[in-house]
N, C-alpha and C positions, 0 to 999 in steps of 0.2 A: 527683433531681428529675425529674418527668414533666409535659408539658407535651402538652394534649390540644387537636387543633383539627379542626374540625368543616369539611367539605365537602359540599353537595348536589351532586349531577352528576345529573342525569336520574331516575330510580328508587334512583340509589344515596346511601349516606351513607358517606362517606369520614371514619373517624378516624382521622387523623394522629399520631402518638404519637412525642413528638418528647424524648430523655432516655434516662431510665434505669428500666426497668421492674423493678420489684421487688414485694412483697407487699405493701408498706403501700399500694401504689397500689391494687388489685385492686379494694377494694372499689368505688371510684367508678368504676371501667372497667366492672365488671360493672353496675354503674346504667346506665350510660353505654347500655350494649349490651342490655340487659333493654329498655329504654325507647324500643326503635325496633323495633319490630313492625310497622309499616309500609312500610318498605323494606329491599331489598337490604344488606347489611351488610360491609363494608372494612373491615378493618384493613390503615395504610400505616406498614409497622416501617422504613422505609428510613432514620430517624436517632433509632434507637433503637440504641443506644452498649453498653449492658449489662443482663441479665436474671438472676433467680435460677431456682428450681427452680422455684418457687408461679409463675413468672410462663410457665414451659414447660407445664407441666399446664395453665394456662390455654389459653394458646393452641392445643392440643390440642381442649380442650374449644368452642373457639370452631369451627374446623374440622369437629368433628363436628354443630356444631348450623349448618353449611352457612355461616360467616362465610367470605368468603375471608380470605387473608393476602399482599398485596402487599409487594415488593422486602424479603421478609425475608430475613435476612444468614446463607450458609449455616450458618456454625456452630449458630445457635439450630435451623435445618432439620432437623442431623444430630443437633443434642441433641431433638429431638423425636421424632424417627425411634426413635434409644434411649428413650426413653424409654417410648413404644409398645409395643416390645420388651421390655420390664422387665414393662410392666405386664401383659402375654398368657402373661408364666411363670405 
């Protein structure tokens, strides 16, 4: 289960993603994050508990299109680090 909550702070939009990030979620996160063109973009992974693979390649992809990624938990860091890695062979 994934449990998404929404923050304004000044220019930025804080989504909080509180659970278990998996693929069945992606699609409504990518709504979520498609849909805010207008500000600054946060992701807060600080009690997000477990991720699969679809949900590392995301988070990649949010980084590159300049989202930051607040109080993520190193393991997913270094599995994203690899995975990086993986994908530049």
């Amino acid at each position: 289960m994934l449990r998404i909550e929404k923050e304004i702070a000044g220019p930025r939009l804080i989504l909080r993603l509180i659970g278990r990030l998996h693929s069945e979620h992606l699609g409504e996160l990518r709504e979520k994050v498609r849909g805010e063109t207008s500000r600054f973009l946060v992701l807060d992974l600080a009690d997000v508990h477990l991720v699969d693979l679809h949900s590392i390649r995301f988070l990649c992809d949010c980084q590159d299109q300049k989202i930051e990624l607040h109080n993520c938990a190193p393991y997913i860091l270094e599995w994203m680090r690899r995975e990086r890695a993986e994908e530049s062979r």
